[in-house]
N, C-alpha and C positions, 0 to 999 in steps of 0.2 A: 440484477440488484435493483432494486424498488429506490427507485430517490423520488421523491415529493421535492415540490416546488421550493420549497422554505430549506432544504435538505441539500440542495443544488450549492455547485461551488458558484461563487459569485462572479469569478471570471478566471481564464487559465491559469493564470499564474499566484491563483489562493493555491490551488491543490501543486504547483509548482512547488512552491513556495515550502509546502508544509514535506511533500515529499523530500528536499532537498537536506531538510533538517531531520530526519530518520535515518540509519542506519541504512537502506536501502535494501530494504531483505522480506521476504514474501513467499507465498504459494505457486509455484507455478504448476498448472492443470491441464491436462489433455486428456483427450476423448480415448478409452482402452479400445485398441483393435478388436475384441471381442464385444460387441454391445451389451451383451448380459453384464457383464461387467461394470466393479466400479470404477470413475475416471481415475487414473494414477495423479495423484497430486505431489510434485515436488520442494521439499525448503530449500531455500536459495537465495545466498547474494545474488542482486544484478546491478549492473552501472547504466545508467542512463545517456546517451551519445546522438545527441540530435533526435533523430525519428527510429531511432531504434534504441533496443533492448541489451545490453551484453552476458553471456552466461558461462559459464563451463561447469562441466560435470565431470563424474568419474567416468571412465570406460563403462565398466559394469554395468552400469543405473541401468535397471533393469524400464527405465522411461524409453529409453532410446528407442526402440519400433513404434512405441507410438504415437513416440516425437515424429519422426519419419514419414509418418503414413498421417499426419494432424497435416489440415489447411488453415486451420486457428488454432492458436492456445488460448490459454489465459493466463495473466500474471495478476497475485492478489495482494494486495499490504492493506493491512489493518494495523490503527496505532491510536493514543487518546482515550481509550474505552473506559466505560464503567459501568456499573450496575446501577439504576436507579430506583429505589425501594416503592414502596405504596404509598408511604405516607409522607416523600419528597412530594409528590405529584398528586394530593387529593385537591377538590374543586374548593374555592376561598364555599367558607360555611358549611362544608360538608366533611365528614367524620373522616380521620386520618388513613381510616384501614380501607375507605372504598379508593383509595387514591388505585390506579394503574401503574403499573411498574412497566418499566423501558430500561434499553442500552443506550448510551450515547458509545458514540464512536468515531473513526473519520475512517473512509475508506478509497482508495482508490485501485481502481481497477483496469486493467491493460489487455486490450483485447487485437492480436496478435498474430502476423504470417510468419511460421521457426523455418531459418536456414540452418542445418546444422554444418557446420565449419571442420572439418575433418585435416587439413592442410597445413603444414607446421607453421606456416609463416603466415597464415589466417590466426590460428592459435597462438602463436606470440603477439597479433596487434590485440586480442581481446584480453589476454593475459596482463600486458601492458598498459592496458585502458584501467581493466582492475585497481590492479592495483597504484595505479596515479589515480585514481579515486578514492579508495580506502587509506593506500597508506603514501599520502603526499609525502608525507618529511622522510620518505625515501627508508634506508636504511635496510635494503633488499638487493639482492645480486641481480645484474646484468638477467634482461630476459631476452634469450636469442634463440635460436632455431638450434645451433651446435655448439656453444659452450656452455657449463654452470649448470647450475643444479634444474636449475628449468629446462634446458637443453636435453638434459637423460627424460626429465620426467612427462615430457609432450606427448609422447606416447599411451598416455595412460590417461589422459582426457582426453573427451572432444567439447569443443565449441558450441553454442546457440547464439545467431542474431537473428531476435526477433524485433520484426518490422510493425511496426504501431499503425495499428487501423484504427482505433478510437477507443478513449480515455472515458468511464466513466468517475465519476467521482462523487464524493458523497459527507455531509457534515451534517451526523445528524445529533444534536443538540436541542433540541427543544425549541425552534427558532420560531416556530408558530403562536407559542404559546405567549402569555404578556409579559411585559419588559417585570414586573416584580415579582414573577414567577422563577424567571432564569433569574435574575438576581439571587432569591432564597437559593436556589440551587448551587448558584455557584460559590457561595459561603457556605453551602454543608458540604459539597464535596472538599471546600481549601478545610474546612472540621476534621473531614474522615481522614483525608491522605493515607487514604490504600492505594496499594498500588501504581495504575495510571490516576489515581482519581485530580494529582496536580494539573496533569494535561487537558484533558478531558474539561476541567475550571478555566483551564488556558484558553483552548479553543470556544468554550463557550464566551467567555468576557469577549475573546476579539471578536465572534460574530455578535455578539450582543452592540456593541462600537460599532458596528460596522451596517447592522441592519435596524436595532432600535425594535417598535412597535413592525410586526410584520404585517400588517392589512395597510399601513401607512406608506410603506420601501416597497409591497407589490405594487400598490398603484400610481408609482412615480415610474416605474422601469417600464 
């Protein structure tokens, strides 16, 4: 993934931060055992646990050999986007239609050594982890190795923890450009509200706060 300087999170805990408030759900990617091949890309909750990743699949998933046979994955989220037209972004004094069109977006990216967890009592701690992430206020049967409906159904997943080698991240908003540019921006996308286009206004205002004029916040850092 291409991040430019201006695009860069401003420190670990922006993309913490923003990750934390998502859904927690993503691409995860590996290399096909066959090179001609395309990489198998998986959708997927994951729960985040210190320096690793938590996953489960079905049995099936036909991922599983080259989850197996991968020394890296990858896990993707993408959230915040929009489409930005031509004539958001033409130069001040020059005609609406020469303006260049962009995506804003936020992205982060998780780049990856998978243990796959086969083991009933590996499979109930990730299991357990799940769902005291997603669904704290409980209201879910016992997960154990031999009783309850989780207990029959262990058998029919396996597990992934994937161990975090490094975290790319990415906000790309317009942050180069001048402080009344993103402004106008960020009032036609709160206009348009398509979509993500709230988010997308969101994360621009906060790094707009937060960086100002960018040739001014690069040469103080």
């Amino acid at each position: 993934m291409l991040i430019h300087p201006w695009d860069a999170a401003l420190e670990t805990a922006e993309w913490q931060d923003w990750l934390a408030n998502t859904d927690r759900f993503g691409m995860l990617a590996v290399n096909n055992v066959d090179p001609t091949q395309a990489p198998v890309v998986v959708p997927t909750h994951f729960t985040v646990a210190g320096e690793e990743l938590l996953v489960h699949l079905a049995r099936p998933n036909p991922a599983w050999p080259h989850m197996e046979a991968a020394g890296e994955v990858r896990l993707v989220v993408i959230g915040d986007y929009a489409y930005i037209p031509t004539y958001w972004r033409a130069k001040a004094g020059g005609p609406d239609e020469d303006g260049v069109p962009t995506s804003y977006y936020t992205s982060v990216q998780f780049v990856c050594r998978p243990t796959v967890v086969d083991d009933a009592e590996g499979k109930v701690s990730i299991l357990a982890a799940q769902l005291g992430d997603f669904q704290p206020e409980g209201g879910h049967a016992e997960v154990a190795v031999a009783d309850g409906p989780y207990g029959r159904m262990l058998p029919g997943i396996r597990g992934l923890r994937l161990s975090v080698v490094r975290v790319e991240a990415k906000f790309k908003y317009d942050d180069h450009n001048p402080v009344e540019h993103r402004e106008r921006v960020i009032g036609n996308l709160e206009d348009r509200n398509h979509g993500l286009d709230s988010g997308a206004a969101a994360q621009q205002r906060r790094r707009l706060a937060a960086i100002g004029d960018w040739k001014t916040f690069r040469n103080k850092r």
